[in-house]
Each structure stands twice: as structure tokens, then as C-alpha cells.
N, C-alpha and C positions, 0 to 999 in steps of 0.2 A: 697689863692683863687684858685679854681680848673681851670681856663684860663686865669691866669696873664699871661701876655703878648703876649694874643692870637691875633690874626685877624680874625673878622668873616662878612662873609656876610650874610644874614637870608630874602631872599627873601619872599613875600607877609604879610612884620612886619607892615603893620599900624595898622591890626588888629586881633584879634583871637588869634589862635595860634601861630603863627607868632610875633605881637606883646609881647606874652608872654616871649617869646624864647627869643626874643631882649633882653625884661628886664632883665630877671635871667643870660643870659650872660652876661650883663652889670655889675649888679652887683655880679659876680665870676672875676671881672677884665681884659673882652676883651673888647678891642675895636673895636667897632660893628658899621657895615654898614647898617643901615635900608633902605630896597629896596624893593619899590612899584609903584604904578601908581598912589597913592592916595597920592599927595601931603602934602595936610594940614594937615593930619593924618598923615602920615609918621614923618613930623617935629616934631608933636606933644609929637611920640613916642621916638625921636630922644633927644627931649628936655627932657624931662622925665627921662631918662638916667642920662645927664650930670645934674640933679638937683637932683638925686640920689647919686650922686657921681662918675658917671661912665665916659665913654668919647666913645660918638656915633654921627653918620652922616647921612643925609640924602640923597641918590641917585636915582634919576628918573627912572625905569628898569620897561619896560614889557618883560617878561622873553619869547616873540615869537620875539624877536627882536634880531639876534646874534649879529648885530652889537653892541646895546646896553649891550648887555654883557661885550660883549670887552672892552668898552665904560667904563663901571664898575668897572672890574676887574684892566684895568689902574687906576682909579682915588683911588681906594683901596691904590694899592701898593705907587703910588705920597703920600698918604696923609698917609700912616700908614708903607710903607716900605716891605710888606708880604702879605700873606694871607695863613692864615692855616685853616681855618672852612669854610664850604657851607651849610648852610641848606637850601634846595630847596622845601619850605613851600608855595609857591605859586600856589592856587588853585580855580580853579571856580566847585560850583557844578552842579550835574545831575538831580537834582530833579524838578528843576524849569520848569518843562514843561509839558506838558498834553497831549503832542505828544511821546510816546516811540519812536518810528519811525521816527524823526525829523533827518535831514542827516545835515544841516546846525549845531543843536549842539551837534551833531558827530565831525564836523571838529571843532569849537571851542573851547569843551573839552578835545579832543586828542591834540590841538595847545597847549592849556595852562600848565596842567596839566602833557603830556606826552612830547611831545617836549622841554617844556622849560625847564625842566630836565635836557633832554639829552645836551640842549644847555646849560646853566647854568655846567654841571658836564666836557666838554668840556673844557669850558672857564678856570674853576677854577684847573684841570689837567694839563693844559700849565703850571698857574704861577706855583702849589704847587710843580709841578718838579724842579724848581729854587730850589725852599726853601730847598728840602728834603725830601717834605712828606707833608699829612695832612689829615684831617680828612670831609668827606661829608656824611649828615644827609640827606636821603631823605624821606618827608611823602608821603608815602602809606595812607594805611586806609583798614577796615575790607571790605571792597569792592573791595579790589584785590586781596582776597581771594576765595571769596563766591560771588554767584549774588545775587540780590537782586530783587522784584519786582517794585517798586516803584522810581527806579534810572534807567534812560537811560543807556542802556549798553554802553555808551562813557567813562563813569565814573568805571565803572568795570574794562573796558577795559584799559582805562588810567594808574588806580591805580596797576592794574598787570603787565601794562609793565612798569612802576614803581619799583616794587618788583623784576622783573628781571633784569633790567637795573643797580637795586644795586647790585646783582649778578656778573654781567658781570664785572661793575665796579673797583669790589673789585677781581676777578680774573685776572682784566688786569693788574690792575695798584699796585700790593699788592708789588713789587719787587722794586717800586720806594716809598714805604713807606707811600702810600697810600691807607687807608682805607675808606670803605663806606658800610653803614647799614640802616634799613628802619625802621621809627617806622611805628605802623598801630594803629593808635586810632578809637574807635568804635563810640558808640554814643555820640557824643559830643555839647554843644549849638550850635544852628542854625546860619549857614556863612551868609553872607550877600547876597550872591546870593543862598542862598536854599529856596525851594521852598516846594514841599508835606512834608518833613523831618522838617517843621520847624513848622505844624501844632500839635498842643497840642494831637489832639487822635492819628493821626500818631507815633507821638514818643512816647505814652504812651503805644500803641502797640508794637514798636522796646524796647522799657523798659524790657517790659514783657520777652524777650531772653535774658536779661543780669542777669548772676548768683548772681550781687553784689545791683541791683533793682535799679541803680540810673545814670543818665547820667556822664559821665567823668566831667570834671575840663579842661583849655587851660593849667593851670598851671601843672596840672598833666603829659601831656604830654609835656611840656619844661622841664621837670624835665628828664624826658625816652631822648629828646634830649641833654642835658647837658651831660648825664653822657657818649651818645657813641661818642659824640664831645672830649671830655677831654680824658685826658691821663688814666685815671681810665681804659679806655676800649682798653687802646694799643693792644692786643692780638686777638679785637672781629675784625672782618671785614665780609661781607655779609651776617650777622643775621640780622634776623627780632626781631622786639621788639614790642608785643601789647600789647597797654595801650585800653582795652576794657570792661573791667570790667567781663571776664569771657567768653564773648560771642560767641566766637571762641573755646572753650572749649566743648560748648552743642554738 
């Protein structure tokens, strides 16, 4: 199995992508912290795991919370002894508003999305220096590439310092053996806080820019994260990886 005897945390797994991620680490053989705000889902995903075969946990984390980080990353190491994986999949989107110009989720999306990143890659930098090393996945998205019209520039903006933040990451910390890369998935099913992006002619219009004609897969892109989490990718650190079906391409 590609993360026998991994340690992973996979922050906003109750659902989505996140979720996805949990499971196919789970069953490649780590054991995996599911970390969300959404309780009963969380467990849900957590149980799922272990009736899989796998062996995973449920932990209470809003990723604006460093305390709760900290919080985290102790009850990890108490309860699995390590931690070598971060995926920092924890996200709210930009779409949901009719306000472009809304400064309130300016600061909510930059809290979530951009912050709890930094705090999250922070947290998980302390313990992996024990260890030796390790590996942190961070989701970007083709929107901290490119702008877009119909996402609040919170979310561009997010996702970019996103995309640099694993940058910096992977140039600070590469000499203590650790690595960190960004996937960017494009159009993908609609989050549970999207908003214009989840309307049927909206996305059949963002369809129309994809070279491959069909929206992404969650599983698709847990797949883009497995492989730079695992040792398959020892060599790779501050690459980007888009799972976008072309669309960065046009």
C-alpha cells in the first residue's frame, strides 16, 4: 500500500474532496485524522474508513483557529505517535454572493481558505521536524491562476496565496525533509457553500473552456493528492499539479 504507515491529517474531510482524500488514504494504509467543523459528517467519514478496512479518527478543527490546530496536531501524535501528511483541503467558496464587492466575505474567504493554510502548514512544520520530514498537499484551484468573473476576488485571491505559500513552503523547509505542492482542480461538483458555480447554465458555460467537455471527478483529484503525499513523489516539492480537465491549457 502506497502510505502504510503513514500519518495523515486531511482537513475539511467530511465532504467533497476532502472526504474523498480521507478515503483513498485510508484505504492505501494511513491512518487518517478526519478534520472538520461538521461533526456528524466527519464521523460519518471516519466510520467509513474503519468499515473499510482502514483505521481513521474524527477531530473537531476550524482551520481559523490556531489554537485548535495545536489542539490537533497534539491529539494526532497521543493517538498515532507522528504525523507525516497535511492536506490543507479546507475550503469555503466565492461564488455565493451577488455582492462582488462584499468586504465582509473578503475577510471570511481570505480567514478560511488563506489563513488556515498558513496556520494548518505552521502547525504541522513543528511536529514533521521531530519526525524528519514530511509531506503537505495544499488545494489551490484554477482560480489562483486565472480571475474569473463570477467568483469574488477573495477566492482568487486566496487561492493564489495558496499557490505561493506552497512555494515558500517547500523552499523553507526542503533541508529538513520537507516537502509541499498544490493541486489546482478546475471545474469540479458544486461545494456546499457555492453559489453562481453551482447553477446548471453557469457550469455549462465554464464546461464549454474545458478541452476534455466534462466536469472533474473528487476522486480524481484524491488521486493528484495521494500520489504527491506518498513517497512516489520524494523528488517533487513546490509543483503545482492541475487536475482541470485541460482548461489552463486554452
Amino acid at each position: 500500500m502506497r502510505l502504510a504507515d503513514k500519518v495523515a491529517i486531511v482537513t475539511g474531510a467530511a465532504s467533497g474532496m476532502g472526504a474523498a482524500t480521507a478515503r483513498r488514504f485510508g484505504t492505501e494504509g494511513a491512518k487518517v485524522v478526519v478534520a472538520d467543523m461538521l461533526e456528524q459528517e466527519g464521523r460519518a467519514v471516519a466510520d467509513s474508513i474503519g468499515a473499510a478496512g482502514g483505521t481513521a479518527v474524527f477531530m473537531a478543527l476550524d482551520v481559523t483557529d490556531e489554537a485548535g490546530w495545536k489542539a490537533v496536531v497534539e491529539q494526532t501524535v497521543r493517538a498515532f505517535g507522528r504525523l507525516d501528511i497535511l492536506v490543507n483541503n479546507a475550503g469555503i467558496s466565492g461564488s455565493a454572493t451577488n455582492d462582488l464587492l462584499d468586504s465582509g466575505l473578503w475577510e471570511r474567504v481570505m480567514a478560511v481558505n488563506s489563513t488556515g493554510v498558513f496556520l494548518g502548514t505552521a502547525a504541522a512544520v513543528r511536529q514533521m521536524r521531530q519526525n524528519g520530514g514530511g509531506s503537505i498537499v495544499n488545494l489551490s484551484s484554477i482560480s489562483g491562476v486565472v480571475g474569473q468573473s463570477m467568483v469574488h476576488m477573495s477566492y482568487n485571491a486566496a487561492k493564489g496565496a495558496v499557490r505561493i505559500m506552497t512555494k515558500s513552503t517547500a523552499v523553507q523547509f526542503g533541508k529538513e525533509r520537507i516537502r509541499c505542492n498544490s493541486v489546482h482542480p478546475g471545474v469540479m461538483p458544486p461545494m456546499r457553500t457555492s453559489g453562481a458555480t453551482a447553477d446548471p447554465e453557469v457550469r455549462a458555460k465554464m464546461l464549454r473552456a474545458v478541452p476534455l467537455g466534462r466536469s472533474g471527478e473528487v476522486d480524481e483529484v484524491a488521486n493528484a493528492v495521494l500520489f504527491l503525499a506518498s513517497d512516489e513523489a520524494s523528488y517533487i516539492t513546490g509543483a503545482e499539479l492541475y487536475v482541470d480537465g485541460g482548461y489552463l491549457a486554452m
